[in-house]
C-alpha positions as CSV (number, residue, x, y, z in Angstrom):
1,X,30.6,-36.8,-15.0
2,X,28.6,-35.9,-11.5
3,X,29.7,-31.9,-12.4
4,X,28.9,-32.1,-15.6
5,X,25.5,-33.0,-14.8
6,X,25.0,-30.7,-12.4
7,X,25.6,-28.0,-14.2
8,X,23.3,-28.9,-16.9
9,X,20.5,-29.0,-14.3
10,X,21.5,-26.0,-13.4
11,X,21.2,-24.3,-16.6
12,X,17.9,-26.4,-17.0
13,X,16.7,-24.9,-14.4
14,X,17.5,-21.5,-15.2
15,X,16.3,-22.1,-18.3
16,X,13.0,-23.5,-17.0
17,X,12.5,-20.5,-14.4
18,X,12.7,-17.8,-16.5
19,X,10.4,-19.4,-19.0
20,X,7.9,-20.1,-16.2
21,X,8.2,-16.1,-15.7
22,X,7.9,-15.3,-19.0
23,X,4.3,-17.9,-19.3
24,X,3.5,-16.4,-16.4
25,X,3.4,-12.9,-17.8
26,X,2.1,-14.0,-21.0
27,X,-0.9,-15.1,-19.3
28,X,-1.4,-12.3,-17.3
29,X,-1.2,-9.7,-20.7
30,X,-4.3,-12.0,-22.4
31,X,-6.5,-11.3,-19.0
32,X,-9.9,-9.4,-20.0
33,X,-12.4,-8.4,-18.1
34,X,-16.0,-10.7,-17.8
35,X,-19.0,-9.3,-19.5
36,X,-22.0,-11.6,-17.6
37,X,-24.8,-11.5,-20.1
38,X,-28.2,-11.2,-18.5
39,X,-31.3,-13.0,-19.0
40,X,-34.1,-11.9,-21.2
41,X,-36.2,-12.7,-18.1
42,X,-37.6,-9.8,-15.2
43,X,-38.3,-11.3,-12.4
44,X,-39.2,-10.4,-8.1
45,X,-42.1,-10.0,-6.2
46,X,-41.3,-6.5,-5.3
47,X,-40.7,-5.4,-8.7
48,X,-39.4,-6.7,-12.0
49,X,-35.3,-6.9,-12.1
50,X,-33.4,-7.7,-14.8
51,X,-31.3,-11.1,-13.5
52,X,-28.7,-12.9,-14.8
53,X,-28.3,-17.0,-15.8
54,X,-25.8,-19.1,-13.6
55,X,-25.3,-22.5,-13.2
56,X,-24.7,-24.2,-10.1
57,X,-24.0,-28.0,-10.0
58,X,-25.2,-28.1,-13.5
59,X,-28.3,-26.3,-13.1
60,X,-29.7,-23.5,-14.5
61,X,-30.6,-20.3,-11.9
62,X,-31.6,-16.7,-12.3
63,X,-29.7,-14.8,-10.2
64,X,-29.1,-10.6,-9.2
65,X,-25.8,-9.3,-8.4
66,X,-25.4,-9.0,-5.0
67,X,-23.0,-6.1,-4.0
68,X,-23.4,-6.6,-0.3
69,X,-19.3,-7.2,0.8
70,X,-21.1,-9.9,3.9
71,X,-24.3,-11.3,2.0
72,X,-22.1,-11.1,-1.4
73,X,-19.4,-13.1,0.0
74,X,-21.2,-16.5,-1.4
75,X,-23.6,-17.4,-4.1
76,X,-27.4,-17.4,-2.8
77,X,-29.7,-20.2,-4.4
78,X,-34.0,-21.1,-3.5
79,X,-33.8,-24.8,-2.6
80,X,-37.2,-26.7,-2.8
81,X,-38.5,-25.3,0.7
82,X,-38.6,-22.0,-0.9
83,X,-42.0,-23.3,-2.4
84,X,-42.7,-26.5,-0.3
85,X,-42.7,-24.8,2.6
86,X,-42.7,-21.2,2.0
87,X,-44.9,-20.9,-0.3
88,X,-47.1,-24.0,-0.7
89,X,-50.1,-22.3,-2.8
90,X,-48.0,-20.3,-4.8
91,X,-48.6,-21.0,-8.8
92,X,-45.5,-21.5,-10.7
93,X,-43.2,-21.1,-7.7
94,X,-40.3,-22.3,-9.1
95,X,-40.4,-19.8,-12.2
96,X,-41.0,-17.1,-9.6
97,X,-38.3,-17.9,-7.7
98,X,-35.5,-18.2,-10.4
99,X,-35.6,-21.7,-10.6
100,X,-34.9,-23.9,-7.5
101,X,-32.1,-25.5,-7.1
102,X,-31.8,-29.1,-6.3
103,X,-29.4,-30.5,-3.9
104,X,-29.7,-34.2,-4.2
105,X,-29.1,-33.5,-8.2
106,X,-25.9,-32.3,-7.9
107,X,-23.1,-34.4,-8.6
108,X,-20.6,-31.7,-7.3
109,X,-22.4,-30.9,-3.9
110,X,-20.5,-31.3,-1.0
111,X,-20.9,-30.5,2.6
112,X,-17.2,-31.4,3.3
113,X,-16.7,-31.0,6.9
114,X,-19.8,-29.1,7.8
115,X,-21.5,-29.8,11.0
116,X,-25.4,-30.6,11.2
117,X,-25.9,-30.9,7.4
118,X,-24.0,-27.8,6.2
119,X,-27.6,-25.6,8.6
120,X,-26.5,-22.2,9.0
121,X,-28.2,-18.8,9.5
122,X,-27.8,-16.9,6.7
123,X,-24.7,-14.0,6.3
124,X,-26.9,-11.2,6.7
125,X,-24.8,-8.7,8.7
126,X,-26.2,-5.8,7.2
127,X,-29.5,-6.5,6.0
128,X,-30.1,-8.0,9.7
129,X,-30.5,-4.6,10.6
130,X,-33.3,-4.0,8.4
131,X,-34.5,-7.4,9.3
132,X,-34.0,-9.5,6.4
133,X,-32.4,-13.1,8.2
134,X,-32.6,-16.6,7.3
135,X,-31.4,-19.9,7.8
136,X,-29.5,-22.1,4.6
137,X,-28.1,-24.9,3.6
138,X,-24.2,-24.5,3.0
139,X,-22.4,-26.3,0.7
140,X,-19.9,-26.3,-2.4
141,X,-20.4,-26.8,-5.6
142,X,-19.3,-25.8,-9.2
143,X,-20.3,-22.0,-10.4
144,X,-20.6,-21.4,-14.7
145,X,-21.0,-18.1,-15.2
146,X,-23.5,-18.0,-18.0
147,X,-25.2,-20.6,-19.5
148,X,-23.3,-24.1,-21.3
149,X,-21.4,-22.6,-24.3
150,X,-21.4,-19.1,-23.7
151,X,-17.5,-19.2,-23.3
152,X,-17.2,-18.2,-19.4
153,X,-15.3,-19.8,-16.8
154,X,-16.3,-22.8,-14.7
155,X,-15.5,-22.5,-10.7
156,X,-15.3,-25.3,-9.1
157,X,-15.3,-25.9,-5.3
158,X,-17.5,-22.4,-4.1
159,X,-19.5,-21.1,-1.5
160,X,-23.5,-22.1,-2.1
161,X,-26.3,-21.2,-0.2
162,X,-29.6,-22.7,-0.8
163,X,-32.5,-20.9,1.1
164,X,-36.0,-20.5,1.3
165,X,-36.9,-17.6,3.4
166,X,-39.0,-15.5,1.6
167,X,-36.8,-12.3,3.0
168,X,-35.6,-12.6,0.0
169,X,-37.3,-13.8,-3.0
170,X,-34.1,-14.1,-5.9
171,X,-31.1,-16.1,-5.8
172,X,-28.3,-13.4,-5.4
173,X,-24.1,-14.0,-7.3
174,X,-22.0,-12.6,-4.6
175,X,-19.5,-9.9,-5.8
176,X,-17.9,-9.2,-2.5
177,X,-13.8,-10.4,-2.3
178,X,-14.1,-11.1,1.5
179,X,-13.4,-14.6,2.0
180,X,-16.1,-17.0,4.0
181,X,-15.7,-18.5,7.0
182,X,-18.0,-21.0,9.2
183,X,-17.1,-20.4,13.0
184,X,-16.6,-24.1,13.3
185,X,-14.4,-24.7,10.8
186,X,-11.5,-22.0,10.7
187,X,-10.8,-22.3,6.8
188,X,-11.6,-18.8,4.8
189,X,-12.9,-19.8,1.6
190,X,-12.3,-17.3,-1.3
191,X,-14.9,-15.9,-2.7
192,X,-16.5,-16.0,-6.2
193,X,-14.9,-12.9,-7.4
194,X,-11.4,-13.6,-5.5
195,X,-11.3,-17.1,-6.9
196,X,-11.3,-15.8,-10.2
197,X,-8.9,-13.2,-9.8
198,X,-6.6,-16.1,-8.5
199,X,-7.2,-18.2,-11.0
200,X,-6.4,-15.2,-13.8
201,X,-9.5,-15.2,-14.9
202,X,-10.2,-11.4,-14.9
203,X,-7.4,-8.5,-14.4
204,X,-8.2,-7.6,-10.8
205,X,-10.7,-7.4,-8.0
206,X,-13.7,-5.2,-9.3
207,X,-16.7,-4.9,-10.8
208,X,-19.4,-2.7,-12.3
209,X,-23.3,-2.8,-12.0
210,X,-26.1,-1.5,-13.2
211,X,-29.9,-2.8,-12.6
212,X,-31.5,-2.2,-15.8
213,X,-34.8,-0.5,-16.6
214,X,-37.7,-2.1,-17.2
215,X,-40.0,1.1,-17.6
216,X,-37.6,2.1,-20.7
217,X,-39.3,2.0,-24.0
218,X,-37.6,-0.9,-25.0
219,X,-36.8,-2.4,-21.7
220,X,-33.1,-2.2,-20.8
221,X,-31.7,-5.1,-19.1
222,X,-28.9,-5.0,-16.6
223,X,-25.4,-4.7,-16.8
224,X,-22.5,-6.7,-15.1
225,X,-18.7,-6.7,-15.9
226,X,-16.1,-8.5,-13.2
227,X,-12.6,-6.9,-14.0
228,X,-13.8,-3.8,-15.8
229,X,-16.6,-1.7,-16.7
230,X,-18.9,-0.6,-19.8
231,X,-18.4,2.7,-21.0
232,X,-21.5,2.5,-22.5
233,X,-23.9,2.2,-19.4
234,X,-22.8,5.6,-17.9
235,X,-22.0,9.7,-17.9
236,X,-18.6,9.4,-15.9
237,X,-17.8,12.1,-13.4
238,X,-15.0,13.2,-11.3
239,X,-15.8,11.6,-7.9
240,X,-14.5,8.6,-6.3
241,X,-15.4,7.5,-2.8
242,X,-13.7,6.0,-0.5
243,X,-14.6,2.7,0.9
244,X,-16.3,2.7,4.3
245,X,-14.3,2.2,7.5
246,X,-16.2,-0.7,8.2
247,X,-15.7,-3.0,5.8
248,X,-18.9,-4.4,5.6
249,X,-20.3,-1.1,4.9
250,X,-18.0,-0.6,2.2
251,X,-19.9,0.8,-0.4
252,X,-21.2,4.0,2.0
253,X,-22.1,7.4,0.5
254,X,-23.4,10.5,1.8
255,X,-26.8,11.6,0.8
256,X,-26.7,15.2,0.6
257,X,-30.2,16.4,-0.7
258,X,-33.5,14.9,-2.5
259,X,-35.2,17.2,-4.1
260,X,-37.8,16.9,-7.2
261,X,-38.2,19.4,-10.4
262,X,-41.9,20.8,-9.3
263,X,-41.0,24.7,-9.4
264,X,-40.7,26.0,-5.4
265,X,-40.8,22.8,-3.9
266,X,-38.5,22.6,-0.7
267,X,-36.1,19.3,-1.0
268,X,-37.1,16.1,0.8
269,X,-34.3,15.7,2.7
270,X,-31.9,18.9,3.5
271,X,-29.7,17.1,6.5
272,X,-26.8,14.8,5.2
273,X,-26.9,11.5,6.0
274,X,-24.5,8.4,5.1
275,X,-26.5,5.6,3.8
276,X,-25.1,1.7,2.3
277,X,-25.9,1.2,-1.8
278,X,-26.8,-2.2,-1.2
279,X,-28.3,-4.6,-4.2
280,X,-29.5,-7.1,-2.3
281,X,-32.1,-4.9,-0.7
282,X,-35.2,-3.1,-3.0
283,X,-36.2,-0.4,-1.5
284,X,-35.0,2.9,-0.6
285,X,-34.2,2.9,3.4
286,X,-34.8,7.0,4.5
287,X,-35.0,8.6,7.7
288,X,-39.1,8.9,9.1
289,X,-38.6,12.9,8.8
290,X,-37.8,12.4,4.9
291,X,-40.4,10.0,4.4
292,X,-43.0,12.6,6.1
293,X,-41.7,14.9,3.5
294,X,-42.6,12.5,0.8
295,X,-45.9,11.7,2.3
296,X,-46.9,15.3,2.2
297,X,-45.9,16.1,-1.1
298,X,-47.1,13.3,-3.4
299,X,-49.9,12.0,-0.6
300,X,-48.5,9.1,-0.2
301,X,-50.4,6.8,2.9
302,X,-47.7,4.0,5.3
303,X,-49.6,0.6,5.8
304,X,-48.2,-0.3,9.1
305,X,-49.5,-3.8,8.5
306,X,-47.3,-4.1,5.2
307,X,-45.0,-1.9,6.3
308,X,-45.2,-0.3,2.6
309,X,-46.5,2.8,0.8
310,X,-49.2,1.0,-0.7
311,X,-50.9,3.1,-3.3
312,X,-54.4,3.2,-4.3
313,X,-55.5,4.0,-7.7
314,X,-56.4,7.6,-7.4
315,X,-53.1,8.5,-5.9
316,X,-51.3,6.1,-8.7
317,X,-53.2,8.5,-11.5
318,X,-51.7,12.0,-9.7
319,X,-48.1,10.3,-9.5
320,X,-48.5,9.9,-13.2
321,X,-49.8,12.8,-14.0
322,X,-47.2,15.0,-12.4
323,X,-44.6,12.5,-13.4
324,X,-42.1,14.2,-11.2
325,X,-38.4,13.5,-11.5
326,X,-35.8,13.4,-8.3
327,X,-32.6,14.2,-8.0
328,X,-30.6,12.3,-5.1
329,X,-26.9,14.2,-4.5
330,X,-24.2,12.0,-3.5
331,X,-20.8,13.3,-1.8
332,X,-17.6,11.5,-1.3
333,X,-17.3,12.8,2.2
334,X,-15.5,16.7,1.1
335,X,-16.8,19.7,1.6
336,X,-16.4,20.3,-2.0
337,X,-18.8,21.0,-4.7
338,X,-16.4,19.0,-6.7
339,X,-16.6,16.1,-4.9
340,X,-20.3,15.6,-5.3
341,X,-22.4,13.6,-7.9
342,X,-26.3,14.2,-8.9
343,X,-28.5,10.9,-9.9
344,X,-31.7,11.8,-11.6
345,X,-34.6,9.4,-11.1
346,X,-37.7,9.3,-12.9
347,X,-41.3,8.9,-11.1
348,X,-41.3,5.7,-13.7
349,X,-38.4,4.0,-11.4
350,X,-40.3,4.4,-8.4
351,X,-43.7,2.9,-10.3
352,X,-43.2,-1.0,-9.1
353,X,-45.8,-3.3,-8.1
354,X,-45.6,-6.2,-5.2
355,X,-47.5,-9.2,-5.0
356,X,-47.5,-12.4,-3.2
357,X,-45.8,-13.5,-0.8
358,X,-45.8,-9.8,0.4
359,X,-49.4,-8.5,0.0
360,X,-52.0,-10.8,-0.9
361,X,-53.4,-9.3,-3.9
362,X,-50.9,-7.5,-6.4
363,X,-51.1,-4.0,-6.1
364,X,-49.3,-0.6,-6.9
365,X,-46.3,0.5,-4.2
366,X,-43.4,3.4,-4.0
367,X,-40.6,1.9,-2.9
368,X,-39.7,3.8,0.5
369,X,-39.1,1.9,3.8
370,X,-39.0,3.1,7.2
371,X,-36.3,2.9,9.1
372,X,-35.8,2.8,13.0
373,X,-32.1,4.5,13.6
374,X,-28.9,5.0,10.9
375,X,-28.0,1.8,11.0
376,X,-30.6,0.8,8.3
377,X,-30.3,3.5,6.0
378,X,-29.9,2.3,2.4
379,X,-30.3,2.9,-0.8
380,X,-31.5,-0.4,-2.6
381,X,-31.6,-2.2,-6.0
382,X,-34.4,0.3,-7.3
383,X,-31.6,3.3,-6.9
384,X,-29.0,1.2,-8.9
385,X,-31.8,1.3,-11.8
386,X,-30.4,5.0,-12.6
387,X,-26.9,4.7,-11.1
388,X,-24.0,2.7,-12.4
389,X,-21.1,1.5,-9.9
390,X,-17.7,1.0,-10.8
391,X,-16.3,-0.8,-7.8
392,X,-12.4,-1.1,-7.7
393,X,-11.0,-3.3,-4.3
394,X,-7.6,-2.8,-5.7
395,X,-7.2,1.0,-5.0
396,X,-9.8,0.7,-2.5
397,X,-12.7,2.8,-4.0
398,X,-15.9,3.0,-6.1
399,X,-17.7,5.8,-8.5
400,X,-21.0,6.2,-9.0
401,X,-22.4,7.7,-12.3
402,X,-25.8,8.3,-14.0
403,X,-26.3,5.0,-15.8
404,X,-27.2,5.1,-19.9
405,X,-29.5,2.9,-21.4
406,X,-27.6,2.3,-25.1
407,X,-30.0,0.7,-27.8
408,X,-29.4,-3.1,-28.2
409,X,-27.6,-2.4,-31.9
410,X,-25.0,-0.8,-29.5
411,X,-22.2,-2.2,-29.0
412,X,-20.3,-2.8,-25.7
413,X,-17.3,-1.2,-25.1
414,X,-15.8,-3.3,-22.5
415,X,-12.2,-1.3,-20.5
416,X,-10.4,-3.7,-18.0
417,X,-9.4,-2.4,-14.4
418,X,-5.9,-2.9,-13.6
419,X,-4.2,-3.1,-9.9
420,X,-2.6,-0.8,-8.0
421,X,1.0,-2.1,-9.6
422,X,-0.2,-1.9,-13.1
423,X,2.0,1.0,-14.8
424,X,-0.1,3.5,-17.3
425,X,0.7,2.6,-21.4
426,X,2.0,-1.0,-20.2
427,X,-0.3,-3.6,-21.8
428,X,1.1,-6.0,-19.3
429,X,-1.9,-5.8,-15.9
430,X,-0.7,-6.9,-13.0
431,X,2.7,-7.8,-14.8
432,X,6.3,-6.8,-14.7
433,X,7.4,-4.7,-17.5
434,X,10.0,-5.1,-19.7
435,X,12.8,-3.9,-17.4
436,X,11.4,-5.6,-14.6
437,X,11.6,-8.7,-16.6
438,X,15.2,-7.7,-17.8
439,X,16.3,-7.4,-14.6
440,X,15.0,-10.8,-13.5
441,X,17.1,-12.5,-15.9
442,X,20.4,-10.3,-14.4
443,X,19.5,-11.8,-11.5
444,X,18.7,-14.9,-12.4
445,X,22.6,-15.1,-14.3
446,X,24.4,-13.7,-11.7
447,X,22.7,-16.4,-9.5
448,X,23.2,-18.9,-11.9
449,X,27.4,-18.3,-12.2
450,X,27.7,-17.9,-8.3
451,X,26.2,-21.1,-8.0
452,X,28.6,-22.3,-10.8
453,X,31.7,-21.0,-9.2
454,X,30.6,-21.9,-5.8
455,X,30.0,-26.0,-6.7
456,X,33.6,-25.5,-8.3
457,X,34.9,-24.5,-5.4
458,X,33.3,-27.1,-3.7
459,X,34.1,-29.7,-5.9
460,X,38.2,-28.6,-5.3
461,X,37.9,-28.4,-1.9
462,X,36.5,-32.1,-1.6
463,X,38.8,-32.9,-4.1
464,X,41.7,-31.7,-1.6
465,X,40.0,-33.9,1.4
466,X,40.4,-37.4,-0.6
467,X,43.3,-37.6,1.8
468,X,41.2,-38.2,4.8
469,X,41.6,-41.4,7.0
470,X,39.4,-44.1,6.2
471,X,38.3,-44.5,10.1
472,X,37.2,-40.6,10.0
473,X,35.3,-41.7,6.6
474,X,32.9,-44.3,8.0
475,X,32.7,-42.4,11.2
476,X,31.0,-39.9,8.9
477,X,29.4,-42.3,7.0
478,X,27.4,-43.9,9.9
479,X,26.5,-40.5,11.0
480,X,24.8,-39.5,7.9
481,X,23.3,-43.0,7.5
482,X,21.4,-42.1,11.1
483,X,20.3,-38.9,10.7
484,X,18.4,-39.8,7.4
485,X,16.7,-42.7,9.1
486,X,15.2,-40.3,11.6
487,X,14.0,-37.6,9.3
488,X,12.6,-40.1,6.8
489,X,10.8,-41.8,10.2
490,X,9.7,-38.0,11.2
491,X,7.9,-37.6,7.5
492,X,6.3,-40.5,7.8
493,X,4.4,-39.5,11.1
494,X,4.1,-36.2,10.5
495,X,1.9,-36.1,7.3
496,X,-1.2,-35.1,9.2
497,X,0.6,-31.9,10.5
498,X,2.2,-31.2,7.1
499,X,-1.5,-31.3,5.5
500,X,-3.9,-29.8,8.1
501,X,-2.6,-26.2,8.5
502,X,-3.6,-24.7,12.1
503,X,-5.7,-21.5,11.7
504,X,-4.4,-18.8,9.1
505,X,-0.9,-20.3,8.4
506,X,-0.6,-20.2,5.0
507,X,-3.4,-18.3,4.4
508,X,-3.6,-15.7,1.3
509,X,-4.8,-12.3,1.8
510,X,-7.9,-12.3,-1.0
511,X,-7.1,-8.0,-1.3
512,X,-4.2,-7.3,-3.5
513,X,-1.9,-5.0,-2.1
514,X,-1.4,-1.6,-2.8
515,X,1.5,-0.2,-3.9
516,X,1.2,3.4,-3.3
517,X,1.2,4.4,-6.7
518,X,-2.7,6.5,-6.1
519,X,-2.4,7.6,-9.9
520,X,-2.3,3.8,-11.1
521,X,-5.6,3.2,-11.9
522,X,-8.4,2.4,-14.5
523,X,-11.2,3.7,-12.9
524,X,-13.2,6.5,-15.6
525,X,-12.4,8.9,-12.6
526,X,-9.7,10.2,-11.0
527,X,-9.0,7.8,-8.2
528,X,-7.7,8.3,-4.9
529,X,-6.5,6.0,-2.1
530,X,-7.9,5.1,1.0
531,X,-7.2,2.1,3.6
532,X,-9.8,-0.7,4.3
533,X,-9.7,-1.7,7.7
534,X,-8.4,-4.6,7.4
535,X,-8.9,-7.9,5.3
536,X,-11.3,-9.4,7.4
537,X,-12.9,-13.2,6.8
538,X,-16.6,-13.0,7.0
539,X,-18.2,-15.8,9.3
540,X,-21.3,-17.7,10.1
541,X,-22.5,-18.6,13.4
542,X,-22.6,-21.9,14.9
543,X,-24.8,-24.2,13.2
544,X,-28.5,-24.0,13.9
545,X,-29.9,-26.8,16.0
């Protein structure tokens, strides 16, 4: 009777793996990519940006994409001091802002093993250079993408941090996959985008991004898809580019020219340079000598106070006037023509005005910064208004394209992004085709009988030892009767070490691996494969004091 039921738990659990395989694969076939619908609202202080509605412990934010792989690697919120504080005699602060987010009325908050209240600097890496810092208050909490009833998922458990710094003005949704780390803690927390790949949520690591267009006639709002892109917000092109070395610089182009359409101008800038597309910046971040050029050729005056172009009406009118349009040129890093994409810009992009907290009285600015050394060259949100990226940590690349802007009666046309393993014409992502699956089951059968014939050999072989002395018997007996004793009084004392892993042990890699297979791919380009330097946590410093 004991065989017999041991072999029907072992068909069982045959039975039970395979069909945990085949659920498994089911699931993964349904995945589609997440369209993130944006508000109706345009909001900043440096411009007007097309944001998007989150909620975060149950409260409703306006947020912008940030594509920053350190800054991105948790969700930004303004907590009250963003107004208190920061801006005490600022009208309607908390519309300005995005909405504040409230702590205390958060059921979901938690500051689990955070030292002094969960006070951090914030994970600015990059954007320290062009010095934009400030301090937060860390936490986790629960993430809706979208508003209540839109049909997203609900995250629980993520990265928050609440700021009020006016370095930055909006609340930024992180799209980096880098986990998060505090230095004091030693626990890489996946990220937004990573915890939803785990969680089959969306087909693979990648998103796409466009900032919309206010100074369209009608205003086009932004575009955001996590597992795919939108064929309808861009021209594609044949370029990919590989990610940057470092991998918090990942999104790094070279900037081959700028030039503008007036007939016989020279370009603005004629020396390549590599420069960051970072979203969580505004402006344009250009080397003095290019600035100069723009200074001379659409009289354009730096306030060193400001630190901004600040224009006056007069020169406003001109700008206008000549409406000129700029084309940047982007290269992938060959020496080819091939590899080598063209953005056009209209004067109308570059028309933003800032106001308070920044200048005191709202007035007309072009968005051009200067920078000290290379290290803060970048190309900011008010770039991404004409560009579309299609950003694939899969295969380990990106595209840029001229973005569309599609009336609203258009309809999306939503592709998904498949990992490196996914096989062309398979409608199984990330899944094990059909003979991958038959072969599974071989296996699993030829498993199944050895273990069949191997407990009947058993069986006969114990069968054959009935024979043996009852002295030898309880000799064993009293053996195995000790050595369970101590094990069980081992697990009972060792539940802290079982629980509390020591450092990366048992830690999962948030990057899926790639299989070699560079012609895998759903990118609307062709893609080709380049290494990351490594998978990298990204990590606070100590906590303030």
């Amino acid at each position: 009777m004991l065989f017999a039921s041991r072999m029907r738990t072992l068909v069982l659990f045959a039975i039970t793996t395979f069909s945990v395989v085949v659920r498994s694969q089911a699931r993964n076939d349904s995945v589609a990519p997440l369209s993130i619908p944006p508000s109706t609202y345009w909001d900043g202080a440096d411009g007007r940006w097309s944001t998007f509605h989150v909620e975060v412990g149950g409260q409703t934010v306006r947020l912008l994409p940030s594509t920053s792989a350190s800054a991105g690697s948790s969700t930004w919120v303004v907590i009250d001091e963003g107004c208190t504080v920061a801006n005490p005699n600022l009208t309607n602060c908390n519309n300005e802002r995005g909405y504040l987010f409230h702590r205390n009325e958060s059921s979901s908050w938690s500051t689990r093993r955070l030292s002094g209240e969960g006070l951090y600097s914030l994970n600015t890496f990059v954007e320290g250079y062009l010095g934009l810092t400030g301090n937060a208050y860390y936490g986790f909490d629960t993430i809706n993408l979208g508003l209540t009833g839109s049909g997203l998922p609900t995250v629980q458990g993520q990265v928050i941090a609440g700021f009020g710094t006016n370095d930055f003005w909006l609340g930024t949704l992180g799209l980096s996959p880098y986990p998060f780390n505090f230095t004091d803690l030693d626990d890489p927390q996946p990220s937004l985008l990573s915890t939803l790949r785990n969680q089959s949520l969306i087909p693979s690591l990648s998103w796409a991004y466009t900032a919309g267009a206010q100074y369209k006639n009608p205003p086009v709002l932004g575009s955001l898809t996590l597992g795919g892109y939108d064929t309808t917000r861009f021209t594609p092109n044949n370029v990919s580019f590989p990610f940057g070395a470092d991998f918090s610089r990942d999104l790094l182009v070279k900037l081959r020219s700028i030039s503008y359409d007036t007939f016989g101008s020279p370009p603005l800038l004629t020396s390549e340079i590599d420069i960051f597309l970072d979203s969580a910046v505004t402006q344009m971040w250009l080397p003095v000598n290019v600035c100069q050029q723009f200074e001379k050729a659409f009289n354009l005056t730096w306030n060193a106070t400001a630190e901004l172009y600040l224009l006056d009406e007069d020169t406003h009118s001109a700008l206008l006037s000549r409406n000129p349009i700029f084309t940047f040129t982007i290269a992938n890093g060959s020496n080819s023509a091939d590899g080598t994409v063209d953005i056009v810009l209209p004067y109308s992009a570059f028309d933003l005005n800032i106001t308070q907290p920044y200048v005191n009285t709202e007035t007309r600015y072009f968005p051009l910064k200067q920078p000290q050394n290379s290290s803060q060259f970048a190309l900011g949100r008010v770039f991404l208004q004409e560009a579309y990226v299609v950003t694939d940590y899969g295969h380990r690349n990106f595209s840029v394209s001229q973005a569309l802007f599609p009336q609203t009666n258009v309809e999306q046309n939503i592709v998904a992004i498949h990992t490196p393993n996914y096989k062309a014409g398979d409608d199984r992502p990330d899944g094990l085709s059909g003979g991958s699956i038959a072969g599974i089951v071989g296996a699993a059968v030829v498993v199944l009988v050895s273990i069949i014939a191997a407990t009947i050999w058993f069986k006969r072989r114990s069968t054959r030892k009935v024979k043996i002395s009852t002295e030898q018997t309880r000799h064993d007996t009293d053996e195995k009767d000790n050595t369970a004793a101590q094990g069980i009084s081992e697990l009972d004392h060792g539940d802290t070490a079982v629980q509390e892993a020591d450092g990366w042990h048992g830690y999962k890699p948030e990057l899926e691996v790639n299989d070699g297979s560079s012609g895998r791919h759903e990118l609307p380009t062709p893609v080709k494969m380049h290494e990351v330097a490594g998978h990298l946590p990204v990590e606070l410093e100590a906590p303030l004091r």
